[in-house]
N, C-alpha and C positions, 0 to 999 in steps of 0.2 A: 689468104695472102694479101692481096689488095687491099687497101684501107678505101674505107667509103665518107662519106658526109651526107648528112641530112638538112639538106635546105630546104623552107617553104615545103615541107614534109615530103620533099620527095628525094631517093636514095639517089645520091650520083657516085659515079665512081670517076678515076682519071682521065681525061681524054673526052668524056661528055661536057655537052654545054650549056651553060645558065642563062638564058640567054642571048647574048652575042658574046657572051665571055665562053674560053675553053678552059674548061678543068686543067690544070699541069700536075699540078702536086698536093695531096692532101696528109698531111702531119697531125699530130696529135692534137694540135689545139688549134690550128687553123689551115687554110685551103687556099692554095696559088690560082688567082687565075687570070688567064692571058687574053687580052682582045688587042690584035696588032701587036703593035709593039709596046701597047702598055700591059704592067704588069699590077694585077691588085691583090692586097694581101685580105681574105675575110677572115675573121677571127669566129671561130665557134661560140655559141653562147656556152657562157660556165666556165668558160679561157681568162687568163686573164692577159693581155696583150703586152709585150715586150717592148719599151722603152721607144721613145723614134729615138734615133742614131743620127744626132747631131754633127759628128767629129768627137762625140766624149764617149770613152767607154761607159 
């Protein structure tokens, strides 16, 4: 069920921390994670990373 990530070789799943970062959400090609009220996006190696989002589609 759960989808995991492998960072710096180690299995993390949702809700664990990297750390001072907490896991949120892990996606096919990259992994949400939250410290306070920032949000960071890491992008998995082998992903290729989705445009920044100017205001243009």
């Amino acid at each position: 069920g759960s989808k995991i990530a492998i960072i710096d070789n180690k299995i993390l799943r949702p809700g664990e921390m990297v750390g001072q970062q907490r896991i949120d959400h892990i996606a096919d090609d990259h992994v949400i994670l939250l410290e306070g009220d920032e949000t960071d996006f890491l992008y998995l190696k082998g992903s290729t990373p989705p445009q920044k989002r100017e205001g243009k589609k």
